[in-house]
N, C-alpha and C positions, 0 to 999 in steps of 0.2 A: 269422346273419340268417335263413335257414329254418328254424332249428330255432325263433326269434322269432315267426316267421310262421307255420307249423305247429298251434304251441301258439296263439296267438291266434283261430288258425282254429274247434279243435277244443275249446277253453276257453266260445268264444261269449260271455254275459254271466256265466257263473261265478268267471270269474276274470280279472283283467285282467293281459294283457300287451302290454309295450308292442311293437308293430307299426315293424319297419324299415322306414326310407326310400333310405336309399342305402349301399351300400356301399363302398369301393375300397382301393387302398394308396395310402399318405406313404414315399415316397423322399427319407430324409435327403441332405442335401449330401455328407455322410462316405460313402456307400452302404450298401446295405443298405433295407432297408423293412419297414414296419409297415404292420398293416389298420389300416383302422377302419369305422365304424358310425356313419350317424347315424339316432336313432329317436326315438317318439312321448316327447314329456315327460310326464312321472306325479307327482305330489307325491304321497310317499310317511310323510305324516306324521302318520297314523293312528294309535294303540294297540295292541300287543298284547294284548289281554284272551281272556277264555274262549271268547267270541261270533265274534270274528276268529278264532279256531281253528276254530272249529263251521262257519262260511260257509267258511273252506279245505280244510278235511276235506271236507265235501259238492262244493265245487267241482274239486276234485283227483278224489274219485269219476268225477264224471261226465264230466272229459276224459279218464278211464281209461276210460272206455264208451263214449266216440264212437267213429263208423266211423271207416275210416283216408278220406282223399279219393281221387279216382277213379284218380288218376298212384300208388297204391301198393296191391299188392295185399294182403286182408285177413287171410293167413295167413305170411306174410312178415315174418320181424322184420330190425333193418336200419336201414337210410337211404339217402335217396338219393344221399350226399356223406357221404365221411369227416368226423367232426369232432375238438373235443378236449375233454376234461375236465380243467379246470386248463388247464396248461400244456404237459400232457401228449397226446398224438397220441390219436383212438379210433377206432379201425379200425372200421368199419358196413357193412362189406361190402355198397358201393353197388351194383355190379356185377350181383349175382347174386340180391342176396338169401340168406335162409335161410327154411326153414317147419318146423325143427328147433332149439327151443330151448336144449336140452341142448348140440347141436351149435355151435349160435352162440356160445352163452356160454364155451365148452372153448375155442373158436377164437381171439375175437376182445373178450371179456372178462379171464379165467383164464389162458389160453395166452398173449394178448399182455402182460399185466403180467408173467407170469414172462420174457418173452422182456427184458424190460427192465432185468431183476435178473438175469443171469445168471452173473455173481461173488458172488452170495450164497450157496454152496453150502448153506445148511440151510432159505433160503426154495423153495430151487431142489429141493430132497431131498422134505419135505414136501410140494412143488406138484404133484411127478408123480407123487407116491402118491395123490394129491387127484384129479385129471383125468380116470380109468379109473371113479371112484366117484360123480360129480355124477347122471348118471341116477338114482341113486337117492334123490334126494332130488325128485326127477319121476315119481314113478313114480303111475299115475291120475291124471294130470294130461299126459295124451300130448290133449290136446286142447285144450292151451294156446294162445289167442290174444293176441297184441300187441294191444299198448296204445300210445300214443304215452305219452312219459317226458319231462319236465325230466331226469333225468339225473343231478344234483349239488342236490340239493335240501335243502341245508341252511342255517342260519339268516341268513348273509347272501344269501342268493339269493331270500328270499320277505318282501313287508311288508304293510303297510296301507296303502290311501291315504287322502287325505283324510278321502275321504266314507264311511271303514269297508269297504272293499270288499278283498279280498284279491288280492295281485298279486305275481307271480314274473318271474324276470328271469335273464340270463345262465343259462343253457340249456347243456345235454351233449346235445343230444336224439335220441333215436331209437324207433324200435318194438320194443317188449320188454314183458318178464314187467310186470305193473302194481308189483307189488309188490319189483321194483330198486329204484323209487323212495323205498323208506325206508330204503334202506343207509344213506346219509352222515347220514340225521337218529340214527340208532341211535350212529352214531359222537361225533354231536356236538352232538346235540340239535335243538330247534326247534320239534317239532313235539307237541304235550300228548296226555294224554287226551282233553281235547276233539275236541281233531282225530282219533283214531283213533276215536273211538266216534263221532261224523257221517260217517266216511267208512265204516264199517262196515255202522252205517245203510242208509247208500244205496248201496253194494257187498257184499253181505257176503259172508264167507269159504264156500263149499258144505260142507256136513259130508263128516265123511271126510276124501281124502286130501288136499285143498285146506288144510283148517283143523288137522288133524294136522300137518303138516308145515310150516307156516308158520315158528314160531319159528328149526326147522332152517335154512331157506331164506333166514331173515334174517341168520344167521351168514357166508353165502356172500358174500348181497349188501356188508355191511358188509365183509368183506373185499377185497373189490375197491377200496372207499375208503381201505383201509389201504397197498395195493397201491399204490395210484393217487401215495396222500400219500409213501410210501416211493422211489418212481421222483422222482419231485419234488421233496422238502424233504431225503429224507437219513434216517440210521438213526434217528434220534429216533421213525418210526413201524414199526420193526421190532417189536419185543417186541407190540405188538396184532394184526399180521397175523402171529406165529406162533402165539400164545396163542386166535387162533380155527382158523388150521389146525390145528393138534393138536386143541382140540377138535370141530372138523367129523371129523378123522378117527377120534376115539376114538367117534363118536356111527355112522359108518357101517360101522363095522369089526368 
């Protein structure tokens, strides 16, 4: 629900999402309990076309460029409350914060998926070969500011609504690199050239070591979704998060 609210905040009229109203747990009779959420209804029954990419793209830019709000400082990546991705636990080091990207990501991206797989001996081999080398795919880029993130932004998590307007739902969210945000679509699609060439547009990559290093950096990020689905679903996503670690490390080594 804060991360609903967040992104609603900092989206404005770019992009809509729907706005929580209450929260709590359901205590079955058997014990045990589940949350739940109730929030804004949205009919979501718009088109995918070229045009709804183009307004997503532009609107995703520009909630990648709002300030953070007054209760989070603006070099700080993070959250202020753990959440989760999937199913799965994501640590956001509410507590402290971080204002070391490298750092965070090692920690509490990188480091927490391997701590998940740790009877994998050959994801677990490759990871900590992986974790001493991430700086370097940061490197002219130590001036990196947070972004607010969806988080999990892949094709069931964003639609149209009615009236053509672009609108994302179900949230991972924290403040981070802008561009984590396109791990899971790299994985699984979603999101067109349309979409990248309006959000480019209206953010674009700085030349140098920003836009050099991009592709690199999406290997990483798409990894952590491989990570994420493999803690999750089971080996069936093994063989992609090793085929990008090998090749992140044959690229930094």
């Amino acid at each position: 629900a804060e991360g609903l609210r967040r992104l609603a905040d900092a989206a404005g009229d770019s992009i809509v999402v729907p706005r929580p109203y209450l929260v709590g747990t359901v205590y079955p009779a058997l014990g045990g309990g589940s949350g739940f959420i109730v929030m804004e209804s949205i009919s979501m029954s718009g088109r995918r076309d070229a045009e709804s990419q183009r307004k997503f793209g532009k609107g995703l830019a520009r909630l990648h460029s709002a300030p953070p709000p007054a209760d989070w400082a603006p070099d700080r990546f993070g959250f202020p409350l753990d959440g989760c991705c999937g199913a799965l636990a994501q640590p956001n080091s509410p507590d402290l914060g971080c204002t070391d990207w490298v750092e965070f990501w090692a920690a509490h991206r990188l480091g927490f998926q391997l701590s998940q797989c740790k009877s994998n001996a050959r994801v677990q081999e490759l990871g900590q070969r992986l974790l001493p080398k991430l700086g370097q795919l940061f490197r002219g880029l130590e001036d990196l500011k947070p972004s607010l993130l969806h988080g999990d932004l892949w094709s069931g998590n964003h639609a149209v609504t009615a009236d053509g307007r672009p609108c994302m739902f179900d949230p991972a969210a924290y403040y981070g690199h802008s561009e984590a945000d396109f791990g899971i679509a790299r994985m699984f699609g979603g999101l067109s050239r349309d979409f990248y060439d309006a959000y480019f547009e209206e953010r674009p990559l700085r030349p140098g070591a920003e836009a050099d290093g991009f592709e690199q950096r999406q290997l990483l990020y798409e990894l952590h979704h491989h990570l994420n689905h493999m803690s999750i679903f089971g080996g069936s996503y093994q063989n992609g998060a090793l085929q990008l670690m090998n090749q992140l490390l044959r690229e930094l080594e």
